[in-house]
N, C-alpha and C positions, 0 to 999 in steps of 0.2 A: 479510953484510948486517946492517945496527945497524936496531933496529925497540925501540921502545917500548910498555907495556902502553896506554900512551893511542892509540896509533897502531892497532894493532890492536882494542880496543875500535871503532875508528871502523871498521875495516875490515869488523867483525862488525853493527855496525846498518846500514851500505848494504848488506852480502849481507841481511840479513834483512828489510830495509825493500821492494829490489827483490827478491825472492823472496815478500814476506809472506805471498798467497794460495797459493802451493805449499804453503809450510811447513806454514801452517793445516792445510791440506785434510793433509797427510802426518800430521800431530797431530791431527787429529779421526778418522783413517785408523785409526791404529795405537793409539789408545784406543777406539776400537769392537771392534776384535779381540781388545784384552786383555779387554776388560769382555764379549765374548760367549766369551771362553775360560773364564775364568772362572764366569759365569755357567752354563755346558755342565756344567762339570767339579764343581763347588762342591755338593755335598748338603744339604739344609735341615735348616738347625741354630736354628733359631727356636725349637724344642723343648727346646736344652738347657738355655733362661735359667727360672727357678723368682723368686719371688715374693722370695727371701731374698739373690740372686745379686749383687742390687744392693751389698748391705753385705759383699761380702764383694772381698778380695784374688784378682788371677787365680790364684794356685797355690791357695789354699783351693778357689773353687769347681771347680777342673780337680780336685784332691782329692776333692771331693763327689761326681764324677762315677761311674758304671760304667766298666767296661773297654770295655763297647760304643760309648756314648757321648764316652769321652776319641777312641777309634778313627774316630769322624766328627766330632770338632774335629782330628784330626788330617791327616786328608783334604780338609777346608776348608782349613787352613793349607795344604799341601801344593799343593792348585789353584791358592788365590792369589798363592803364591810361581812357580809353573810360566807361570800367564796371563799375569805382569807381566816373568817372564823373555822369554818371546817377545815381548810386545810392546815392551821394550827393544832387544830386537833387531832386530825392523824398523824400529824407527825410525833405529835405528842406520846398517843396512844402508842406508835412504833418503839420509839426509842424506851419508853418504861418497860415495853415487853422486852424488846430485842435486850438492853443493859441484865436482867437478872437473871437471862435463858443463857446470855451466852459466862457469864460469871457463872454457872452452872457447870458451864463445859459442854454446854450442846453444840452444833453448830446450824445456825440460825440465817436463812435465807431475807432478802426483803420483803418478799409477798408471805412469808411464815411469820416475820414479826408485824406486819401491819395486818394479816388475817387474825392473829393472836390477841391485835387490841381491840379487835370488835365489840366482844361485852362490854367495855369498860367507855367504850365512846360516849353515850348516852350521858351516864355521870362526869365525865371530861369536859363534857361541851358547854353545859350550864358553867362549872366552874371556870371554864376558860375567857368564857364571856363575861363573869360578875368580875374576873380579873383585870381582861383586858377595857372595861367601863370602867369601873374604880382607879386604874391605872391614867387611862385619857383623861377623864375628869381630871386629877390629878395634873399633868401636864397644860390642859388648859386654863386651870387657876392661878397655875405659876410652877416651872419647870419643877422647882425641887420636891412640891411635894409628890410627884409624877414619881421622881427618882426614889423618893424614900416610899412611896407606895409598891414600886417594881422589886425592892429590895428585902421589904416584908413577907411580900405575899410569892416569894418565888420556890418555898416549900411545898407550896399547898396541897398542888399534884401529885407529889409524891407521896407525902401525909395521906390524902385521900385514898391512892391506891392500895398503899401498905395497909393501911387501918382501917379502909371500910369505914371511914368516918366521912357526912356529911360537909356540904360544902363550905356551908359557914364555920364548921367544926376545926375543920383544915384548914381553913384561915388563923382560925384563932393559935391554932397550934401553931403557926407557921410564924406570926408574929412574936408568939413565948419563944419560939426556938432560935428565928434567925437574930433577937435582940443578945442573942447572948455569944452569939456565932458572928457581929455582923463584921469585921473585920477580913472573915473568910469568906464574907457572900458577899459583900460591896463592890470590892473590887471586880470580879467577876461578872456581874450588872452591869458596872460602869462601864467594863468593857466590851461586853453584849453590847450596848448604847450603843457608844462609838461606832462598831463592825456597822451596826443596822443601818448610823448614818452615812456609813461610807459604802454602801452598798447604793442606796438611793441615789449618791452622788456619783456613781459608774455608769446610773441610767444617760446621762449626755455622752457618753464616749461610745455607745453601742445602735445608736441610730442607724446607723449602715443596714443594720437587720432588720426582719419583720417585726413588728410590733409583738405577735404573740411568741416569735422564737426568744426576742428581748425580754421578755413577760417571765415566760418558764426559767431562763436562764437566771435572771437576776432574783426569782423565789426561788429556786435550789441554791444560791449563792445563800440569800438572807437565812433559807431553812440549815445550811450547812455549821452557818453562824449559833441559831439555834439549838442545833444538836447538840455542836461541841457545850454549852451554856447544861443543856439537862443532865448528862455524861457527869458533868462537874457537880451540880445539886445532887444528884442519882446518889453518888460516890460518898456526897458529903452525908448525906442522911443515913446512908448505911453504916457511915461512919460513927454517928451521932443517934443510934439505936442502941 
């Protein structure tokens, strides 16, 4: 079947145009969760910033730190890497189900597509994390290989759910497929980027709010960004069966 990235872009704003209010409620869902996971898990480190902390580089002031103290920035990090992996994952989990029930012709609530990904969580979550590690790694060796890691491996979930293939298995597939495809996937990445970075850069204009109302709102933004992003992969791979 011949399918173009403009074709599919179009395919990906009617799923998401008629879907909207699902989507929404599935991305305001699954940023409440990370942001109370978080929140649960996260120890108050308010205490470790000092008067001087402002002039200083993070490895100085992680330097100036105790061993006790480095020990609960380390535990923060650790949380908020943890909160934001699961809720990558339901959201994840969501929109795989919610994409093939409602191309079914069902009609398909937000708590009936995120109860619907339950089974499939457990093999999600391992994948999502060898993803989003190989992906970081990636970026902090030097951006591009970051970007062509994100670009490869952005089948995989899908691969994985469809075929009941293993996680490394779903990588490999994902790289045979997207090398031959990447023209219609790159772009699409690239632009996922973009959205992610400019979502981050919203966090200075919404100070006026609470910290955790700022928190949920800007992950249902970033998850919203997301969604539209697996819509478009969903599409392409069905396409590409």
């Amino acid at each position: 079947m011949s399918f173009t990235a403009a074709s599919l872009y179009r395919d990906t704003g009617n799923f998401f145009r008629h879907q909207f209010v699902t989507i929404v409620l599935i991305a305001l869902l699954t940023s409440f969760i990370t942001v109370l996971i978080g929140h649960a898990l996260t120890p108050d480190i308010s205490g470790l910033a000092d008067g001087n902390s402002g002039s200083m580089s993070l490895m100085e002031w992680i330097r100036t730190m105790t061993p006790e103290q480095q020990q609960q920035l380390l535990h923060a990090s650790a949380a908020g890497t943890l909160a934001s992996l699961v809720g990558n994952t339901l959201l994840l989990g969501a929109m795989l189900c919610l994409i093939p029930m409602v191309t079914a012709g069902e009609r398909v609530s937000a708590l009936r597509a995120m109860g619907a990904s339950a089974p499939m969580l457990l093999r999600l979550l391992p994948l999502v994390f060898f993803m989003t590690l190989i992906i970081q790694l990636g970026f902090m060796a030097l951006m591009v290989p970051g970007i062509i890691f994100a670009i490869i491996l952005s089948l995989s979930p899908m691969i994985m759910t469809a075929e009941k293939v293993g996680i490394f298995a779903a990588m490999r597939a994902s790289t045979r497929l997207v090398w031959g495809h990447v023209k219609v996937v790159a772009p699409a990445i690239l632009g996922w980027l973009l959205a992610k970075v400019l979502v981050l850069l919203m966090a200075s204009s919404l100070t006026v709010l609470p910290a955790n109302v700022t928190s949920v709102l800007l992950n249902a933004l970033s998850n919203l960004v997301s969604a539209l992003l697996i819509i478009y992969l969903s599409r392409l791979y069905m396409l590409l069966r």
